[in-house]
MMTF fields as JSON, N, C-alpha, C and O atoms, coordinates in Angstrom:
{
  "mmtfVersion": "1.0.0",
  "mmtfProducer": "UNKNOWN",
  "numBonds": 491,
  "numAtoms": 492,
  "numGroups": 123,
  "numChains": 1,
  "numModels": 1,
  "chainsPerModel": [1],
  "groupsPerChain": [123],
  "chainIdList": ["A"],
  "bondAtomList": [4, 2, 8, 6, 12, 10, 16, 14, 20, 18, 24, 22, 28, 26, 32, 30, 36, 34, 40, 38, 44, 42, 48, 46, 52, 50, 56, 54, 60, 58, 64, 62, 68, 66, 72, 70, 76, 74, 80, 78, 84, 82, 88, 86, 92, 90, 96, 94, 100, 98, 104, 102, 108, 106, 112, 110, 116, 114, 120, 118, 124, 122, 128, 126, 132, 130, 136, 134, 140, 138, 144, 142, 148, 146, 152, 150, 156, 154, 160, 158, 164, 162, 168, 166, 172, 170, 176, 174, 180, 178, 184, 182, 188, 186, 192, 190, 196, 194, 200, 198, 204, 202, 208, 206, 212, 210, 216, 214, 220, 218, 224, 222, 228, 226, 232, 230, 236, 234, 240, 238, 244, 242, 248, 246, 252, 250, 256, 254, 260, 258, 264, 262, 268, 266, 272, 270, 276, 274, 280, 278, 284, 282, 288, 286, 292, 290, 296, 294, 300, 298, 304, 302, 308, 306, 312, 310, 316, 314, 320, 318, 324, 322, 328, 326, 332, 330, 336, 334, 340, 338, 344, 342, 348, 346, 352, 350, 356, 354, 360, 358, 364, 362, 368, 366, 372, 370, 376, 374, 380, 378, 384, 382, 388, 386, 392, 390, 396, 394, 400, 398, 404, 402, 408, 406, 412, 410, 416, 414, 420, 418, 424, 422, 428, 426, 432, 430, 436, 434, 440, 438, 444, 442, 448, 446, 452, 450, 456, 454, 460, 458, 464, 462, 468, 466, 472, 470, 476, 474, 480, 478, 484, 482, 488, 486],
  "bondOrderList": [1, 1, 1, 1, 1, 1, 1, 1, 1, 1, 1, 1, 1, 1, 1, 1, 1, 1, 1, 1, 1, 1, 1, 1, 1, 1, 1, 1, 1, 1, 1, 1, 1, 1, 1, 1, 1, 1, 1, 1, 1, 1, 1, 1, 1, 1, 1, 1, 1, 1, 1, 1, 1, 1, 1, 1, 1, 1, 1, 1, 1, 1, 1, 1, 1, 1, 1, 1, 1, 1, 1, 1, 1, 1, 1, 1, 1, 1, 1, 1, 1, 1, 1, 1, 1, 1, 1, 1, 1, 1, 1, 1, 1, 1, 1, 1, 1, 1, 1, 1, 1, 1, 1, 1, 1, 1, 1, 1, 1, 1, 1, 1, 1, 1, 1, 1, 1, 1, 1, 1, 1, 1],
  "groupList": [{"groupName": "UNK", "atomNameList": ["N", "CA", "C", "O"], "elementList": ["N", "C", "C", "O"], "formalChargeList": [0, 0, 0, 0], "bondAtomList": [1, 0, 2, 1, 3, 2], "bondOrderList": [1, 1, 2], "singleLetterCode": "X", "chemCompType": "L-PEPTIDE LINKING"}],
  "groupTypeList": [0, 0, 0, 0, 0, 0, 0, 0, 0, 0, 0, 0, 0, 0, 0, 0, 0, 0, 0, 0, 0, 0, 0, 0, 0, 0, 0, 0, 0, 0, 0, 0, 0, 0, 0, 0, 0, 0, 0, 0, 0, 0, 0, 0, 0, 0, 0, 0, 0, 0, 0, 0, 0, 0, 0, 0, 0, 0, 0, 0, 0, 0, 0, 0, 0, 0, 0, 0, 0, 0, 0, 0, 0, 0, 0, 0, 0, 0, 0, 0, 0, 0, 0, 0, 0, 0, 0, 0, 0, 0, 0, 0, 0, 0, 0, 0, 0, 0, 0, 0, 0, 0, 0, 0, 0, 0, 0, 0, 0, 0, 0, 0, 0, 0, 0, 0, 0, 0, 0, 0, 0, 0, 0],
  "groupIdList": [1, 2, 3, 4, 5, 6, 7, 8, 9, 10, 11, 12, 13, 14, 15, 16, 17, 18, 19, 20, 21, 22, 23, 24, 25, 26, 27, 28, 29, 30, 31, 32, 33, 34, 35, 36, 37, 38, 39, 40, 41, 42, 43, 44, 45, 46, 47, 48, 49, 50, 51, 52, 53, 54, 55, 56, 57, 58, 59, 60, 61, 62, 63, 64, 65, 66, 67, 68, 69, 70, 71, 72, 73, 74, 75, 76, 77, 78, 79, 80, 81, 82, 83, 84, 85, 86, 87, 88, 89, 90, 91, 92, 93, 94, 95, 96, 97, 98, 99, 100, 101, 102, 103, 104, 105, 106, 107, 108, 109, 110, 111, 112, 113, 114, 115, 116, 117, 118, 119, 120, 121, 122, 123],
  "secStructList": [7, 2, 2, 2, 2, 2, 2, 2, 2, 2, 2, 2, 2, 2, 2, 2, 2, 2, 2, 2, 1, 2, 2, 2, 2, 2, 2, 2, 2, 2, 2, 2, 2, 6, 7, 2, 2, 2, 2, 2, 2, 2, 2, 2, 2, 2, 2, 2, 2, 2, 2, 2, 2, 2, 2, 2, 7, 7, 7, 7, 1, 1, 2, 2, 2, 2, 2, 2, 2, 2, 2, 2, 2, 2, 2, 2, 2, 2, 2, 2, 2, 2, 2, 2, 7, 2, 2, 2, 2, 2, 2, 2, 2, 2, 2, 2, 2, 2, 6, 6, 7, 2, 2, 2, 2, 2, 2, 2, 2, 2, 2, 2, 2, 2, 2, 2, 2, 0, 0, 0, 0, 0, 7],
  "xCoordList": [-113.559, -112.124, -111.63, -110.534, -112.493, -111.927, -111.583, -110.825, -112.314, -112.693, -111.776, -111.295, -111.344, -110.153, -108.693, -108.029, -108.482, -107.944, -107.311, -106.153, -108.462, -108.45, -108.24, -107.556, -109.136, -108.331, -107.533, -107.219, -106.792, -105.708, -104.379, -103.589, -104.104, -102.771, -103.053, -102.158, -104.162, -103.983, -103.816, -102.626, -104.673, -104.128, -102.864, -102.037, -102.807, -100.74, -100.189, -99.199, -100.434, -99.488, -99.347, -98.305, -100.712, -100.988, -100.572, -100.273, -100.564, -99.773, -98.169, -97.604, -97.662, -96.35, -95.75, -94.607, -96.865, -96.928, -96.927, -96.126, -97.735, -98.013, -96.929, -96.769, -96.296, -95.086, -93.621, -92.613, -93.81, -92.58, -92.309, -91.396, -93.784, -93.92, -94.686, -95.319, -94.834, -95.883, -96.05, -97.153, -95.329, -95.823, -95.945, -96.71, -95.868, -96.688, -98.115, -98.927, -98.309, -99.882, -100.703, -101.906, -100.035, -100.256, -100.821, -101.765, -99.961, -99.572, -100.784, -101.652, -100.99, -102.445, -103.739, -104.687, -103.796, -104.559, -105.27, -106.382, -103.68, -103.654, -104.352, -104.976, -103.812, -104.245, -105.547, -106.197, -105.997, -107.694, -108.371, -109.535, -107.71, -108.981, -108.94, -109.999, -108.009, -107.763, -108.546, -108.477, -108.974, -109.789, -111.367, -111.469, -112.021, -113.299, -114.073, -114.541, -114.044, -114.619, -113.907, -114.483, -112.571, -111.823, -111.95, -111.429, -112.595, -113.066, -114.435, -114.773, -115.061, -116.554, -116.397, -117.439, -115.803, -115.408, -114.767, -114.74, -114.389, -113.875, -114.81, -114.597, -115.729, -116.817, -117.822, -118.583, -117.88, -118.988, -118.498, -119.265, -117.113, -116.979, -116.619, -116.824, -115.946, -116.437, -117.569, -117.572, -118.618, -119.686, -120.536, -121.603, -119.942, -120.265, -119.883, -120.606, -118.349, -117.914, -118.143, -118.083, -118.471, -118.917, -120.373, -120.484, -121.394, -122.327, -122.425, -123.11, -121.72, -121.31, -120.803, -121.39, -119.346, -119.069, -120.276, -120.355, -121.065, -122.197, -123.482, -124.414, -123.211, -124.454, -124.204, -125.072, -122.613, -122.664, -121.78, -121.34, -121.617, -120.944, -121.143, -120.342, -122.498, -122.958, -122.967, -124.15, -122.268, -122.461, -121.315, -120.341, -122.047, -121.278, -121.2, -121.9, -120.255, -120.85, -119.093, -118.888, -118.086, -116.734, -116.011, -116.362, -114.975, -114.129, -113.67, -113.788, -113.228, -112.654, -114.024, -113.719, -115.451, -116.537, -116.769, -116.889, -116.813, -117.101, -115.764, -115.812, -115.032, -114.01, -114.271, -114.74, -114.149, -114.919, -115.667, -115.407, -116.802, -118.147, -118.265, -119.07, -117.272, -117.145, -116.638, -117.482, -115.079, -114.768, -116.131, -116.079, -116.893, -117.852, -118.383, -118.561, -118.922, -120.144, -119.185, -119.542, -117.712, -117.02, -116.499, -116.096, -116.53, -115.9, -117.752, -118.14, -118.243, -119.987, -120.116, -120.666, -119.686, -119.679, -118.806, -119.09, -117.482, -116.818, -117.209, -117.497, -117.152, -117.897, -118.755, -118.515, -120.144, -121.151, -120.988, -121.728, -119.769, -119.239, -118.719, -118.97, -117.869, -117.261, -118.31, -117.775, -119.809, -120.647, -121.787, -122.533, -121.966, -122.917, -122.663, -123.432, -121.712, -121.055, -119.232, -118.411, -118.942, -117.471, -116.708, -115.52, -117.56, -116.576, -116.563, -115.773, -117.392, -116.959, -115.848, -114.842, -115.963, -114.739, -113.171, -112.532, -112.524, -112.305, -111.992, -110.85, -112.576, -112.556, -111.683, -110.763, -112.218, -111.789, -110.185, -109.438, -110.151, -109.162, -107.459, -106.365, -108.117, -107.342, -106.885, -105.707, -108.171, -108.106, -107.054, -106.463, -106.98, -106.118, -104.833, -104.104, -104.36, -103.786, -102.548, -101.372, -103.545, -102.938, -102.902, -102.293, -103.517, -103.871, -101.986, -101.33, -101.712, -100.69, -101.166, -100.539, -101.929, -102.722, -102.897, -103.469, -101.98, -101.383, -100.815, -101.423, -99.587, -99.136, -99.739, -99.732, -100.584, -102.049, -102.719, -102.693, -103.127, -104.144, -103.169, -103.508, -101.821, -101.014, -100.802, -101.46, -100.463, -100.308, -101.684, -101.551, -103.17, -104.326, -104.26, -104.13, -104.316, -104.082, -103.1, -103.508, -101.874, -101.116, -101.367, -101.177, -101.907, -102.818, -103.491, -103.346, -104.774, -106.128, -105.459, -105.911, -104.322, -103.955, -103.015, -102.279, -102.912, -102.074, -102.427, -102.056, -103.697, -104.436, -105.068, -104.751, -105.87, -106.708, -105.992, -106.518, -104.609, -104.073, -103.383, -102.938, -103.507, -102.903, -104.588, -104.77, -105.659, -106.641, -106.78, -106.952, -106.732, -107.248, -106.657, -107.193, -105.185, -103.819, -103.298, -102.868, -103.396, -102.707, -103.332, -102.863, -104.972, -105.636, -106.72, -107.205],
  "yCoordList": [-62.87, -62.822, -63.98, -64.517, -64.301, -65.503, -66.769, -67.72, -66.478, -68.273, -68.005, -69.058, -67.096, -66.831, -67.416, -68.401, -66.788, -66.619, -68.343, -68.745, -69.001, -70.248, -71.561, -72.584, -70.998, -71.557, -71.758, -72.84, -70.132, -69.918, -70.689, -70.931, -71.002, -71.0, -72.691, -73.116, -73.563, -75.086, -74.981, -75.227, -74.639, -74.958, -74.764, -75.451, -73.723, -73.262, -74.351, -74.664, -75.293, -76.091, -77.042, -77.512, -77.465, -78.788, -78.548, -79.567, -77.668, -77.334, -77.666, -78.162, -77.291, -77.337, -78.647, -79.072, -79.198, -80.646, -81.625, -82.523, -81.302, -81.991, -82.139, -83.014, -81.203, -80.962, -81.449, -81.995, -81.178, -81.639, -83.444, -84.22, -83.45, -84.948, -85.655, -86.562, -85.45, -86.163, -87.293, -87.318, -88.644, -89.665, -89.611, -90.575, -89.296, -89.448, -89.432, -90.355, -88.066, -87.694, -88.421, -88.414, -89.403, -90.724, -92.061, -92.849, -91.873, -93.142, -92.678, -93.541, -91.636, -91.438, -91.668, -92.224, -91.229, -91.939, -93.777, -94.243, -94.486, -95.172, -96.457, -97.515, -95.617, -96.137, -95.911, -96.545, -94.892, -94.474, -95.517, -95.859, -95.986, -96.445, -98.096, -98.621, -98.49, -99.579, -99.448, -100.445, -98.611, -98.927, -97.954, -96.727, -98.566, -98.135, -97.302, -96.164, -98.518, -97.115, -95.999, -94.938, -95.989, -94.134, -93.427, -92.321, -93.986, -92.999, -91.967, -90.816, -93.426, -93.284, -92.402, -91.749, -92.16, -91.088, -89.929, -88.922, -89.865, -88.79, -88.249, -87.288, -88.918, -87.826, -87.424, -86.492, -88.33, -87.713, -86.268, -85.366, -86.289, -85.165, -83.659, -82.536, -84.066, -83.673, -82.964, -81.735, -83.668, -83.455, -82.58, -82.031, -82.554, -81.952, -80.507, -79.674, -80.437, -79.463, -78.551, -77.348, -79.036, -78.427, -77.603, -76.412, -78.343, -77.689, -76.555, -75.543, -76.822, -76.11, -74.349, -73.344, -74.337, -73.748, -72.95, -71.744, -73.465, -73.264, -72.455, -71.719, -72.765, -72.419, -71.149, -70.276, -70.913, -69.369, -68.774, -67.624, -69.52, -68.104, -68.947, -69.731, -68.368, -68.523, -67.456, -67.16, -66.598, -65.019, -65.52, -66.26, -64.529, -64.905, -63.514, -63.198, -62.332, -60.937, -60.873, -60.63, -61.021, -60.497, -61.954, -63.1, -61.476, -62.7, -63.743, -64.968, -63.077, -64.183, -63.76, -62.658, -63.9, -64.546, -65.868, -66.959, -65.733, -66.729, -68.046, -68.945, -67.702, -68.473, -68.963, -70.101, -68.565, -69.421, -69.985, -71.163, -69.45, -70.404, -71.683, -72.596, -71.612, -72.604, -73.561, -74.34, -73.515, -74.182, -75.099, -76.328, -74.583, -75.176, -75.848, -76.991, -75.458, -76.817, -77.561, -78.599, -77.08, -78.55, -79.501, -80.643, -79.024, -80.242, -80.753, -81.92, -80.076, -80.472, -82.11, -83.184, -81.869, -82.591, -83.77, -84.9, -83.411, -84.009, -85.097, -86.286, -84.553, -85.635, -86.505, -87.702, -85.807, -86.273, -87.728, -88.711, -87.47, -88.903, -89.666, -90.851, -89.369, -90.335, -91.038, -91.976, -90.87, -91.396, -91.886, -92.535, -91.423, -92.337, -92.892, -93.632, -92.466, -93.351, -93.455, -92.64, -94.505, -94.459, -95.147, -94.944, -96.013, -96.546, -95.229, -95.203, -94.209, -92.748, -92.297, -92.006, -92.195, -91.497, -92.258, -91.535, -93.735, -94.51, -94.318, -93.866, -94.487, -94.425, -93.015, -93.108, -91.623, -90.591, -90.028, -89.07, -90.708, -90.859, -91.233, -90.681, -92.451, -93.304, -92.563, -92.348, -92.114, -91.417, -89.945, -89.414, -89.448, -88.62, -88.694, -87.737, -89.898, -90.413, -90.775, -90.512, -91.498, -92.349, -91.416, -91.84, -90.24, -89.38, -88.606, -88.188, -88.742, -87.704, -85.933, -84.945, -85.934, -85.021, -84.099, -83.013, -85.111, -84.391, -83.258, -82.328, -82.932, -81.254, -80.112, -79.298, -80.392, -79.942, -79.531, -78.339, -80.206, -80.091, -79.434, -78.794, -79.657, -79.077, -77.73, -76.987, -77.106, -76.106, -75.111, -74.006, -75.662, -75.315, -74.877, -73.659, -75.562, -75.47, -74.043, -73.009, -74.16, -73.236, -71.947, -71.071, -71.727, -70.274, -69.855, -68.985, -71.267, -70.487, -70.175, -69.274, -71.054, -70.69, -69.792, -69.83, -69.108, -67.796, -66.998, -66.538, -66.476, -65.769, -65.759, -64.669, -66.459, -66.837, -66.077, -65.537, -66.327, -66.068, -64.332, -63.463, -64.315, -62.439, -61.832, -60.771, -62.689, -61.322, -61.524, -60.53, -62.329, -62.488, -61.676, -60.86, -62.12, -61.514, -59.782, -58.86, -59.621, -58.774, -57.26, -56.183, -58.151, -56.788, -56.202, -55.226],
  "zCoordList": [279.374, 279.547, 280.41, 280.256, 281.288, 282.696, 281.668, 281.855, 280.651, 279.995, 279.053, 278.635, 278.56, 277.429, 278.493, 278.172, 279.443, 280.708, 280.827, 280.94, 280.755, 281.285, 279.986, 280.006, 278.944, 277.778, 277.093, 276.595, 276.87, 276.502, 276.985, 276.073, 277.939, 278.8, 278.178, 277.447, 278.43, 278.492, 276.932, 276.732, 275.274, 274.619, 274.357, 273.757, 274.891, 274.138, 274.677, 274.016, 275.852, 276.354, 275.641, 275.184, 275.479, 274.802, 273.086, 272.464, 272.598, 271.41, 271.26, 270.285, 272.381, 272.441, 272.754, 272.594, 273.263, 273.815, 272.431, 272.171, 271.87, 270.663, 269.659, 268.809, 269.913, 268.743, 269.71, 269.262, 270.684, 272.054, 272.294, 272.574, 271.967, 272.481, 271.705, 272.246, 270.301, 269.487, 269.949, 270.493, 270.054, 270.527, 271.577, 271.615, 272.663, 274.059, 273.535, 273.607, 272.92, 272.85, 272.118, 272.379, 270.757, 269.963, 271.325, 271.282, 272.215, 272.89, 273.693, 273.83, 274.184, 275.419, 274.67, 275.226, 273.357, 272.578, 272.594, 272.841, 272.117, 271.583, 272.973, 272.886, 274.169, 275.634, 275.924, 276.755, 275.158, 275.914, 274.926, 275.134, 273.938, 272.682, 273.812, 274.153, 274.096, 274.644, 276.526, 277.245, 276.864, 277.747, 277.767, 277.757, 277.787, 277.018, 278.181, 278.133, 279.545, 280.889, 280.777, 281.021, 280.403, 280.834, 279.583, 279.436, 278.693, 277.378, 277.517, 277.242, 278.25, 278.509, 279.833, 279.89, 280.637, 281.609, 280.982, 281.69, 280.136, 279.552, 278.488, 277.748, 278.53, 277.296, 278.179, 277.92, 279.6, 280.187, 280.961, 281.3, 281.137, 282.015, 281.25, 281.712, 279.783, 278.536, 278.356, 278.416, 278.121, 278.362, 279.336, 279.06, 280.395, 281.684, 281.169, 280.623, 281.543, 281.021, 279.936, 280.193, 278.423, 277.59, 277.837, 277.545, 278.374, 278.724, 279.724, 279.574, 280.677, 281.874, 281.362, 281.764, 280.205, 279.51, 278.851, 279.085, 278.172, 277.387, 278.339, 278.013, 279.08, 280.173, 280.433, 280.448, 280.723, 281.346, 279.961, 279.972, 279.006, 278.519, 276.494, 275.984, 275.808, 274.768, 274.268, 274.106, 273.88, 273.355, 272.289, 272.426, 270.756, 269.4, 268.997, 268.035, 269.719, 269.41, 269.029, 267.839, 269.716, 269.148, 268.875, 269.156, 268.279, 267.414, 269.162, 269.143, 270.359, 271.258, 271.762, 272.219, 272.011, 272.439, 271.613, 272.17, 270.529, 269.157, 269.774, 270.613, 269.144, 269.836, 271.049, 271.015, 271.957, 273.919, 273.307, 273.061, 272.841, 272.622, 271.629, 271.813, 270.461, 269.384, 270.737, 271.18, 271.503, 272.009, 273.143, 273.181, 273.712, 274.484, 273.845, 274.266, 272.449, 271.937, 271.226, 270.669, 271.15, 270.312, 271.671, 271.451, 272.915, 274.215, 274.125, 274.172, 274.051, 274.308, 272.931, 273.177, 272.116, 270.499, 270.771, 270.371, 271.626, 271.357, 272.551, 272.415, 273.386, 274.522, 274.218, 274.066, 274.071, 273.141, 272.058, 272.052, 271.184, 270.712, 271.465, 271.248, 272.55, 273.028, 273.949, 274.541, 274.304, 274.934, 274.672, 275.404, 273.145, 272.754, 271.094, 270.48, 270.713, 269.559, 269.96, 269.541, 270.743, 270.635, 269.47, 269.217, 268.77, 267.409, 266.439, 265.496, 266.668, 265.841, 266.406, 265.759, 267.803, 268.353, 267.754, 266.99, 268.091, 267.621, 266.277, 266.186, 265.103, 264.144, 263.54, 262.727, 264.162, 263.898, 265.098, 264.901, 265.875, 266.279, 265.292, 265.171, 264.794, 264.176, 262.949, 262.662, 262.105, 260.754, 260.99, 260.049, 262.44, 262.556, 262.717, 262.455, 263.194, 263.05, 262.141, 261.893, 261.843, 260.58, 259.211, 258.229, 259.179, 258.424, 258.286, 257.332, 259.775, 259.74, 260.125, 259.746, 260.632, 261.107, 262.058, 262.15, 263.046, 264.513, 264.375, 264.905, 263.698, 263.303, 263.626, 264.549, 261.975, 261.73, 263.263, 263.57, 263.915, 265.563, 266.498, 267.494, 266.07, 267.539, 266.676, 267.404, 265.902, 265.218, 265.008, 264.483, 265.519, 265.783, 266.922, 267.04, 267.908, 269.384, 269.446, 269.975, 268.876, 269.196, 268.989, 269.832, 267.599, 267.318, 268.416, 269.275, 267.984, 269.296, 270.867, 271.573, 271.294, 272.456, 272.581, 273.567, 271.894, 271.476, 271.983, 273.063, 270.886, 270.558, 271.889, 272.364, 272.834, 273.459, 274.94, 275.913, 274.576, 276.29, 275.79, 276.54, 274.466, 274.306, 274.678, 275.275, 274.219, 274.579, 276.19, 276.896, 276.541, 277.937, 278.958, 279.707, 278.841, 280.066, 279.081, 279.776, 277.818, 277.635, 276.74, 276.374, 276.672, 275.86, 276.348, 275.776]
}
């Protein structure tokens, strides 16, 4: 529940964010691809984090355990690229991009952080 607790509240933001402020969140992008140490700091702590996540809480028994836990090995994945392949990161950045795709991810966000902050605070 702590990690539903704690997930929940940041995606809903960043959902609302996404759709509030699409280009800001284009533009923080478009700034991280352009400096390569604060990418490479951001997958390691990424990284940190995902495992960290992973360490204390790997249980795939109810629909918001599954959920916490997908989220840990995807900051774990996602880090993971940004530190030892960043022209993937880069690349798939862009393709989201340019894809038109953002919606799509903030309209993701908004579910799981829905969902995430009704089981946590309200069930």
């Amino acid at each position: 529940m702590f990690l539903a607790q704690l997930w929940g509240p940041v995606m809903l933001a960043i959902g609302l964010g996404i759709f509030l402020s699409r280009n800001y969140y284009i533009k923080i992008y478009r700034d991280l691809e352009k400096a390569p140490f604060a990418a490479l700091m951001f997958g390691m702590v990424a990284m940190a984090a995902g495992i960290t996540q992973i360490l204390f809480h790997n249980v795939w028994n109810t629909l918001p355990q599954i959920v916490v836990s997908l989220l840990g090995w995807a900051t774990l994945l996602k880090g993971t690229v940004f530190v030892v392949w960043p022209h993937l990161a880069d690349k798939g950045g862009d393709w989201t991009v340019d894809s038109k795709l953002v919606p799509a991810a903030g309209a993701v966000m908004l579910i799981a952080g829905t969902y995430l902050s009704w089981v946590g605070y309200f069930s």
